[in-house]
N, C-alpha and C positions, 0 to 999 in steps of 0.2 A: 528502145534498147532491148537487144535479146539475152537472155542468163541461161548459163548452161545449169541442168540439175543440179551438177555439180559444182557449180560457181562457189570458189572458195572464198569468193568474199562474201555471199550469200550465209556460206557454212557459218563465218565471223559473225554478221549482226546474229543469228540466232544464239552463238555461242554468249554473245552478249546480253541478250534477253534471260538467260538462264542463268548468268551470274547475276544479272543486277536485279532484275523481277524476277526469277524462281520460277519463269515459266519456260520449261523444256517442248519445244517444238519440232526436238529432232527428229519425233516419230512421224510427223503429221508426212503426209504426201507432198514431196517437193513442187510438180505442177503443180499445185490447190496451191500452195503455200504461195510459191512467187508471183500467183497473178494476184493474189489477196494482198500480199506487198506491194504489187506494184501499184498498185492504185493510192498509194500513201504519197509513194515516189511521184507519181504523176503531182498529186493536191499540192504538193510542199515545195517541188517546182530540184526535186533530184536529179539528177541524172546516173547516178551508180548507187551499188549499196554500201559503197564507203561513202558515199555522200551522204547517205541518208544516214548511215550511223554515227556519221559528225552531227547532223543534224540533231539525234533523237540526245546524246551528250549536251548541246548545247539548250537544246527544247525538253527540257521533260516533260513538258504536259502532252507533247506526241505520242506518248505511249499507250495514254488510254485510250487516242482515235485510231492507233494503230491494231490494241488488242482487240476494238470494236469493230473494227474490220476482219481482223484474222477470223475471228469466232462470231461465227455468223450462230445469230439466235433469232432464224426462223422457226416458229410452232403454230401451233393453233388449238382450240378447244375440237378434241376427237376427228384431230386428222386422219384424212383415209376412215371417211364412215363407215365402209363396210365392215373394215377389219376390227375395227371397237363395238358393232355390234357382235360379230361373233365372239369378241373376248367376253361380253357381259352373257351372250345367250349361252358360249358352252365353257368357257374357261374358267369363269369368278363362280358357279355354280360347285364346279369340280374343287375348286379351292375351298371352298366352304363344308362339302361333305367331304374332306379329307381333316376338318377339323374337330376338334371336340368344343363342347358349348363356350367354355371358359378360355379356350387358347387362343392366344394372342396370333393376329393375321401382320404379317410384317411384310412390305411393298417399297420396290427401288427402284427410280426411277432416274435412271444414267444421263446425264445431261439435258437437265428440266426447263434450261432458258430461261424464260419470264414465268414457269408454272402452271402454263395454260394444261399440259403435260400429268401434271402431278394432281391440279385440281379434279381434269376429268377422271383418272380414273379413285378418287376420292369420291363423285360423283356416282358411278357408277358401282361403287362398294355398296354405299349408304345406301340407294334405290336395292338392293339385294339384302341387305342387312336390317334395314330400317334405321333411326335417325342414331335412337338409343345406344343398340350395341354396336353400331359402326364406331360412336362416339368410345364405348369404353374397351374394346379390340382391336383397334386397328392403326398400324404406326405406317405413315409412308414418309418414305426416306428420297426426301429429293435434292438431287447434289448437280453441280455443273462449277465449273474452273472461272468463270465469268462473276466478279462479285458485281458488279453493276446487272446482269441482268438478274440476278438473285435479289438485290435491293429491291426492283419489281416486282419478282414474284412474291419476296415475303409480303409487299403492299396490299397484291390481292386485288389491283382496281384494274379495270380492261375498259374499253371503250367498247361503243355500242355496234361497231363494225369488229370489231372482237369477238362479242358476243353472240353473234350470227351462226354458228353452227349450232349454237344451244338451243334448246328445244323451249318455246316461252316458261313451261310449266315447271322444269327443272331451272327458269333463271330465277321464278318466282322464289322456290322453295330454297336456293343455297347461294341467291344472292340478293343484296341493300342496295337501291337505287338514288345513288349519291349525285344530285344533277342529271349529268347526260350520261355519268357512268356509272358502273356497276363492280360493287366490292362483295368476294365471298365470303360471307359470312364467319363470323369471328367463332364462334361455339363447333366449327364443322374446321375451319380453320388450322383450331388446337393440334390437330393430328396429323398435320402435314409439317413437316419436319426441314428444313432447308440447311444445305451447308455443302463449303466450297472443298469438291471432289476431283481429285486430279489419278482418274480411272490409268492411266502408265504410272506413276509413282505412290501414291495412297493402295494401301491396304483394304481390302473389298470390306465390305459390308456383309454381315453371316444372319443366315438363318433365313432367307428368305422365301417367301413362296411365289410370288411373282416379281422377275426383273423384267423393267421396260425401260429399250435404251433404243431410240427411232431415231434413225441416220444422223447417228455420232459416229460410230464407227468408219463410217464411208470415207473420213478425212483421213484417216492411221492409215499408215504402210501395212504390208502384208505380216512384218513381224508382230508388229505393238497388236493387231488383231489379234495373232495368236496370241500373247499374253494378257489381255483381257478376256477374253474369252474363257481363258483357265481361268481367272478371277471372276467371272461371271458362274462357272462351272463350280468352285469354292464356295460363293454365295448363296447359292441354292440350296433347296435343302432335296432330298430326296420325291421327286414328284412333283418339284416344282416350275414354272415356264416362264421360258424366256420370249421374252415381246420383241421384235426387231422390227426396223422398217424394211420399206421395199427393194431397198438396194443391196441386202446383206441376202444373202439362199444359206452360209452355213455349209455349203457343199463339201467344203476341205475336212467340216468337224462333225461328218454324220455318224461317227463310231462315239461323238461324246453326246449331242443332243442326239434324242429322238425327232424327227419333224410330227406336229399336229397337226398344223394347216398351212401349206408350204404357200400357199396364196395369199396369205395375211402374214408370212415370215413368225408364225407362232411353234417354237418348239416345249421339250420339257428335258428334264431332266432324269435319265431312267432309275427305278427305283434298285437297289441291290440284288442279286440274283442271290445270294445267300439269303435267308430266311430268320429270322430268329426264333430259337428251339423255345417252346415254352421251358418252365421250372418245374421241378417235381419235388412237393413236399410229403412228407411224411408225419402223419397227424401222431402227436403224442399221447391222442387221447385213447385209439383202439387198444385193444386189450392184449391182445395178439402181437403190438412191437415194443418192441424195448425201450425205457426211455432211453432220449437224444441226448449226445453226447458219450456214452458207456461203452465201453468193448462191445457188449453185445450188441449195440445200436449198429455201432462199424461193421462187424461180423455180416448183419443183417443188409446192410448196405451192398458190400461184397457178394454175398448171395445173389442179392436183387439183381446185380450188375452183372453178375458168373451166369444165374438163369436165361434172362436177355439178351444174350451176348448172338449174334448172328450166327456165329461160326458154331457149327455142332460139335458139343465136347462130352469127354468120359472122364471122370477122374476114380482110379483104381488104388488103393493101400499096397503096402509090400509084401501083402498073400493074396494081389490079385483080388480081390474083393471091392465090388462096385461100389465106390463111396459116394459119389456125386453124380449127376446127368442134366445136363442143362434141357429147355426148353425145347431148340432146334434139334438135339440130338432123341428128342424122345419121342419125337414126330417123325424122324428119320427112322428108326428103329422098334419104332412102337414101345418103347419102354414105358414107363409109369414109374413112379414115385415108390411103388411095393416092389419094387427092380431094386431097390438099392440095400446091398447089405450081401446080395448071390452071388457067388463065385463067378469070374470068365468064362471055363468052361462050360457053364447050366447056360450061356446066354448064345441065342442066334449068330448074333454079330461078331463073335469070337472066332468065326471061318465062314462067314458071308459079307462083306461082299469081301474079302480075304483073308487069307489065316493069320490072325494075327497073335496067335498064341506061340511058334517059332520066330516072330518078330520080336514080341515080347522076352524071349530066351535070349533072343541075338543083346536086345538092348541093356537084359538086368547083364550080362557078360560083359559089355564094353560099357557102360551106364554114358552112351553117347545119344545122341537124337537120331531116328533114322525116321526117311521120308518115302515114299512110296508114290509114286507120279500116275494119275489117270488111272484111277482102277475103276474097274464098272461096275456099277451097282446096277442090275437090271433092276426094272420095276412093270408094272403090266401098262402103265399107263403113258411114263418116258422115261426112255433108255439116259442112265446118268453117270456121270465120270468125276469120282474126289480124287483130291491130295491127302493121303494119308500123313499124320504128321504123328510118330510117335515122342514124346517126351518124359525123361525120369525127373522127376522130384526129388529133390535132395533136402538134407536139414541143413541149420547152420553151419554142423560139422562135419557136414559131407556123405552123412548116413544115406539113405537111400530110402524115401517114406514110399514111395508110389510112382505109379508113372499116369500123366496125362494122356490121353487119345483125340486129337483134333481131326474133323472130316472137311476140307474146305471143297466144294463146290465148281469145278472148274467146268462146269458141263459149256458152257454157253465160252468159254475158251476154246475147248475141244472144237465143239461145231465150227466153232471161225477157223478154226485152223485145218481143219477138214474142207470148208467151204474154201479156203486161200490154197491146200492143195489142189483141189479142183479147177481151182482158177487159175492158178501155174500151168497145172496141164493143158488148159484151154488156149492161156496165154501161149506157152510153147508152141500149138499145135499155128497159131494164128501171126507165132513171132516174121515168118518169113515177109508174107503180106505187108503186116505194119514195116517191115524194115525197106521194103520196095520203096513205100509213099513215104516214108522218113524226113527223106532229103526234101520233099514236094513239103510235106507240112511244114517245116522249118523255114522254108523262103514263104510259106504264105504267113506264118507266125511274126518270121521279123517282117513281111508287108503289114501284117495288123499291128503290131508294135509300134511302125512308125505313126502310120495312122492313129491310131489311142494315141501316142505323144503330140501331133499334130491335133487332134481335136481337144485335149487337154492344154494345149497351149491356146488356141481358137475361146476355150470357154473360159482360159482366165485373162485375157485379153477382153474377151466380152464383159467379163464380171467387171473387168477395171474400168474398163466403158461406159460401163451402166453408172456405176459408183462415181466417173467421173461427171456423166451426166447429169446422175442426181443434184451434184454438190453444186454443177454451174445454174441446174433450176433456182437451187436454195441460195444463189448468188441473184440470180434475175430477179426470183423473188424480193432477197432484201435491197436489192437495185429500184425496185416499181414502190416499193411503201416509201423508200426515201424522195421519190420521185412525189410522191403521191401527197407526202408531207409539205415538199419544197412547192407545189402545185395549189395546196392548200395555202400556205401562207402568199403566193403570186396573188389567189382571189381575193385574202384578206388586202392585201396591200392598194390593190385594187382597188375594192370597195372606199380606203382609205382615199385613194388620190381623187377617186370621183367625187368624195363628201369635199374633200379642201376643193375640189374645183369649184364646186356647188356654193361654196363658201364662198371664196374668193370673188364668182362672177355676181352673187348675192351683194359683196362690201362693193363691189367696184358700180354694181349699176343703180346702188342705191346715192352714190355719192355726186354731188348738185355740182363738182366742177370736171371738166372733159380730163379724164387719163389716159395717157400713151406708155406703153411699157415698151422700151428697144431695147435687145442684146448687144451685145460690146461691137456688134457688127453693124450696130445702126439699123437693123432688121426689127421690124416691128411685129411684138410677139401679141401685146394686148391691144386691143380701142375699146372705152366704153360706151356705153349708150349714150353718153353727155355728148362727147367727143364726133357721135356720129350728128346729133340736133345740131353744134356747132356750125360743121364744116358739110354735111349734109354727105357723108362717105359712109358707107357700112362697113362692119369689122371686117365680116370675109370678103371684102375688096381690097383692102389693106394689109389682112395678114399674109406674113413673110414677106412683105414688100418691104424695099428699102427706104428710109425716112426721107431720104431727099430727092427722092423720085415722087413724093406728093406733089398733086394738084390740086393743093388748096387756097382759101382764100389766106391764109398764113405764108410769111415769107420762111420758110422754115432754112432756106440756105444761113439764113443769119445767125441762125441755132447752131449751126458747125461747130465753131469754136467752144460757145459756153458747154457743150455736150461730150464732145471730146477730154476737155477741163476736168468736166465731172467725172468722165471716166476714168483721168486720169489720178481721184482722189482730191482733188483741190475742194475748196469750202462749196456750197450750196449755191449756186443761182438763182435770182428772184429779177422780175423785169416788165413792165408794160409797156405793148408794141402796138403798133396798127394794124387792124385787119380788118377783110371784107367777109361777114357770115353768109350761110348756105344761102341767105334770102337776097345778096346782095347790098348786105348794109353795111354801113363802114360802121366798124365797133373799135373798142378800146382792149386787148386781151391780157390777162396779168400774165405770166411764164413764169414755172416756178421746177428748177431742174433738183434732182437729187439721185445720188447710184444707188443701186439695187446690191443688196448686199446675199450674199450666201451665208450658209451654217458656220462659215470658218473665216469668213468676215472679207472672202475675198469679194470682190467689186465683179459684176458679171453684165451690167447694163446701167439704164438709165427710166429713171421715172420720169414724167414731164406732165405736169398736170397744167391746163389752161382754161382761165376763166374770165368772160366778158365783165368788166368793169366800168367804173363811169371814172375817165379822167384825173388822176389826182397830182397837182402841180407837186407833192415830195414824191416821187416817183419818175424816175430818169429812163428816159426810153431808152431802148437797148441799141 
C-alpha cells in the first residue's frame, strides 16, 4: 500500500495519538513517519490507517510497540570517536576555564535514549574534573519523549557488547560488574539527572554550558528545527556549545551559532558584543569628597560627569566670565583650571577658531541657541572642523544666568563628505561606461540569481538527503540488533532442541523393548536400537518410510486397523502376535499401540512399542 504525505487518514491516526497519548508527531518528517508506521501495519496484518486505528482502539497495548517503533533509540557510548575526543581535548577544557572554582557546570543532553549519551559525557567531565568536584558541580540534564527507554537509562546496566567502545580503564573506574553486565556507578550516577522532555512542546532547560542533541533533530520538519533551535539558542548561556550530530551543518542558522568545528557539527553560542561597563565608586573616606548622599556629594558627581564629558564645553556667567571648562575643552584650547574666573575677551578662543563675541551679542538679543556648521580650527599637526553650538542658560524664571559653548567634533564627517564628493565626481566622470554594461550586468545578475536559487535548492535537497539517510542508517541499525536478538534466541532454542534430542534418543535407546514412533501419515519418524536387534533394520533405512512398506519379520499389515483406531482416539491397544526375528526365529511379540500426544493434547501420531515374549495362554492373538 502506498500513502501520499498527505494522506488524510494518516493526518487522523496521528491526530489521535495526540489526543489520547499526548504525543504530537505532527512535526516529525512525514516519510520517516509512515515507513516507521508502516511496519506496525505490516506486524498486525493492516491494510490502511483507518484499519490500523481501529486496531490501536481496540488493542491498547499496540501503542507501546508502536511508539517503540516511531522512536528509534539508537546510541552508543561516544559515538562518532573522533568528535568526543575533540569535545574532551578542546571544548570541556574551554568550559572549565570560563568557569570560576565554585560555579556550578550545568549539561543537556536532547534526547539521551537508554543514556549511553549522557553517561559518556559524565565520563568525560569527571576524567577533567577529577571524581570530587565533578561530583559536587556538575548537573547533566538528560531528557528524551520515550519513558521506556528512560527506564533503561535511569538502570544504568549495558551489556558487555555495549560496553565496547569504552576504554577497559574508564569501565574499571565508573562501572560494577554485575555478572556479564556492567552498572555505572551509583556515587558518579547522582548527577545525571533523567526526565521525560518533549523539545516541540516543553519549555527548554536555561542556563546551560553544553547542549548535546545527536541526530534527533534529523526526524523534525524544517519548521519544528527552527523552533528548537531557538530553544536551544534560549538555553545556552553565553559562550556556550551546542553538540549536534553529523546530519545537522546548521547552515540556515549561521548568523545565531557560531561554527567551532564544522566536522564534528560543534558550534557555540556567540558572547554579546555589548560589554559590560565596570562601576565607579566613590570612596567616603578621602578627604577631598563629600560625604555620600549630600548636595555637595551630587554637586561633585555632576562635576565629575560635566569634566568627562566627551564633547568640549565652556560654561560663561551673564558678564561673560569663564565659570566652568571641561576636560576636552582645555586640551582643545589649552586652558587650565587658573582660566577660570577671565573675562571672554582676555581669552584666545573668543575670535579663534571664530568670533564668537558677535555671536554671543546675537544670542544674549534673541536669548535663542545658535549653531555654526564646520568652522575650521587649523592646527600644525591636523587640520579640524567643529559644530559650534552656542547655548543661553536660563533660571527657573527665565532670567538669563549664562550661556554654554559646545565644540563637537565633526572632522572625520567632513573628510567623508569630501571623500563622497570626490567620489561623486569620479562616479559622474565614470557614470557613462557603467551605464553601457548596465543592461550586460543585469542579465548576468539575474543568471547568478537563478543559479544561487538553483544551488540553494540543490543543498537543501542534499541536506534533506543526508538527514533522510541518516535516519534510514538509524533504522538498519535498530533493524540488525532486533535481528541480532531474534538470532540469539534461534541459537538458544537451538541448543535447546539438540539437548531434548539428546534426551530423547538417550530415553529411547536405553529402553529393553523396540519403539516405532509414526505421524498421523503412518510415516515412521523414530526406530530404536531395540527395534533395530529385533527386526535386524537400521533407523536410517526406515526413516520416513512408510510403516507398511516394511520388510519385516512382523505382519505389520495387520496393525492397520488397531493404528488407524488409535489415531483416531479410541482406548489403547495391547496384543501378542507371531513373528519371525532378524535371526530367523519364530518368536512370540507383545504389540502395545498408544497416540502421541501434542502440547494442546491434539493426537499427531502413534507410538508402538514391541517386545518378544514367551507365550502366555490370557493373552488373545490379535
Amino acid at each position: 500500500m502506498t500513502n501520499s504525505p498527505t494522506d488524510p487518514t494518516f493526518e487522523a491516526l496521528l491526530q489521535h495519538l495526540k489526543e489520547t497519548r499526548g504525543f504530537d508527531f505532527t512535526a516529525y518528517k512525514r516519510s520517516t513517519l509512515q515507513r516507521r508506521v508502516q511496519r506496525r501495519l505490516t506486524a498486525v496484518g493492516a491494510e490502511t490507517f483507518t484499519d490500523y486505528l481501529d486496531y490501536l482502539e481496540v488493542h491498547p497495548d499496540e501503542f507501546e510497540a508502536l511508539f517503540n517503533t516511531i522512536l528509534i533509540n539508537v546510541t552508543a557510548f561516544f559515538r562518532d570517536q573522533l568528535a568526543w575526543e575533540f569535545l574532551a581535548r578542546e571544548i570541556i577544557p574551554r568550559i572549565l576555564s570560563n568557569h570560576r572554582k565554585d560555579d556550578p557546570i550545568r549539561i543537556w543532553s536532547a534526547g539521551c535514549a537508554s543514556g549511553e549519551e549522557a553517561y559518556s559525557i559524565a565520563i568525560l567531565l569527571s576524567e577533567a574534573l577529577g571524581a570530587d568536584a565533578f561530583r559536587q558541580h556538575v548537573k547533566i540534564y538528560a531528557t528524551d519523549v520515550d519513558e521506556e527507554a528512560l527506564t533503561i537509562a535511569r538502570q544504568g546496566i549495558y551489556t558487555a557488547q555495549q560496553m565496547t567502545p569504552v576504554a577497559p580503564d574508564l569501565r574499571e573506574r565508573y562501572f560494577d560488574t554485575i555478572g556479564n553486565r556492567y552498572l555505572f556507578k551509583r556515587d558518579f550516577r547522582r548527577t545525571v539527572i533523567f526526565g521525560r522532555h518533549d523539545l516541540i512542546q516543553d519549555a527548554p532547560i536555561s542556563r546551560i554550558d553544553l547542549l548535546v542533541s545527536r541526530n534527533t533533530m534529523m526526524y523534525f520538519n524544517s519548521d519544528a528545527q527552527a523552533r528548537i533551535l531557538s530553544r536551544f539558542f534560549y538555553a545556552l548561556n553565553e559562550g556556550g556549545f551546542l553538540f549536534l550530530g553529523k546530519a545537522k551543518t546548521l547552515l540556515a542558522h549561521a548568523h545565531v551559532f557560531a561554527p567551532v568545528e564544522l566536522k564534528f557539527r560543534i558550534f557555540t553560542k556567540p558572547l554579546s558584543s555589548l560589554a559590560m561597563r565596570p562601576t565607579v565608586f566613590f570612596g567616603s573616606s578621602a578627604a577631598s569628597d563629600p560625604p555620600e548622599g549630600s548636595v555637595e556629594f551630587r554637586d561633585h558627581i555632576r562635576e565629575l560627569a560635566f569634566d568627562d564629558d566627551p564633547l568640549a564645553q565652556l560654561i560663561f556667567d551673564e558678564r561673560l566670565t569663564l565659570s566652568l571648562v571641561n576636560g576636552k575643552a582645555r586640551d582643545l584650547f589649552g586652558l587650565s583650571r587658573r582660566d577660570i574666573g577671565r573675562p571672554l575677551q582676555d581669552l584666545e578662543m573668543s575670535y579663534k577658531p571664530l568670533e564668537l563675541r558677535s555671536l554671543i551679542n546675537e544670542l544674549l538679543a534673541d536669548q535663542r541657541p545658535i549653531v555654526q556648521a564646520e568652522v575650521p580650527f587649523p592646527s600644525t599637526t591636523q587640520h579640524r572642523w567643529f559644530d559650534v553650538h552656542l547655548q543661553p542658560l536660563q533660571s527657573p524664571d527665565n532670567r538669563l544666568v549664562g550661556v554654554k559653548i559646545a565644540f563637537l567634533d565633526v572632522t572625520r564627517a567632513r573628510e567623508l563628505a569630501d571623500e563622497l564628493q570626490q567620489s561623486r565626481s569620479d562616479l559622474e566622470t565614470a557614470y557613462e561606461e557603467l551605464q553601457s554594461s548596465n543592461e550586460e550586468l543585469e542579465t548576468t545578475n539575474e543568471e547568478l540569481q537563478s543559479t544561487v536559487e538553483e544551488l540553494e535548492t540543490t543543498n537543501e535537497e542534499l541536506q534533506s538527503t543526508n538527514e533522510e539517510l541518516e535516519t534510514m542508517n538509524e533504522e538498519l541499525q535498530s533493524t540488525n540488533e532486533e535481528l541480532e536478538t531474534v538470532n540469539e534466541e534461534l541459537r538458544e532454542r537451538g541448543t535447546q532442541l539438540n539437548s531434548a534430542n539428546a534426551f530423547l534418543e538417550s530415553i529411547l535407546t536405553s529402553l529393553r523393548v523396540g519403539v516405532v514412533v509414526v505421524d498421523y501419515d503412518l510415516m515412521i519418524r523414530a526406530w530404536n536400537s531395540r527395534a533395530e536387534d529385533l527386526w535386524g533394520v537400521r533407523a536410517e533405512e526406515v526413516q520416513n518410510t512408510h510403516f507398511m512398506n516394511l520388510d519385516i519379520g512382523l505382519q505389520v499389515e495387520a496393525l492397520v486397523t488397531p493404528i488407524r483406531d488409535c489415531l483416531a482416539g479410541r482406548p489403547h491397544y495391547e496384543a501378542v502376535v507371531e513373528a519371525t526375528n532378524r535371526r530367523g526365529r519364530a518368536i512370540f511379540c507383545r504389540i502395545s499401540l498408544s497416540p502421541l500426544l501434542e502440547s494442546d493434547q491434539r493426537i499427531s501420531g502413534a507410538v508402538i512399542l514391541m517386545e518378544e515374549v514367551e507365550r502366555r495362554p490370557d493373552l488373545v492373538d490379535a
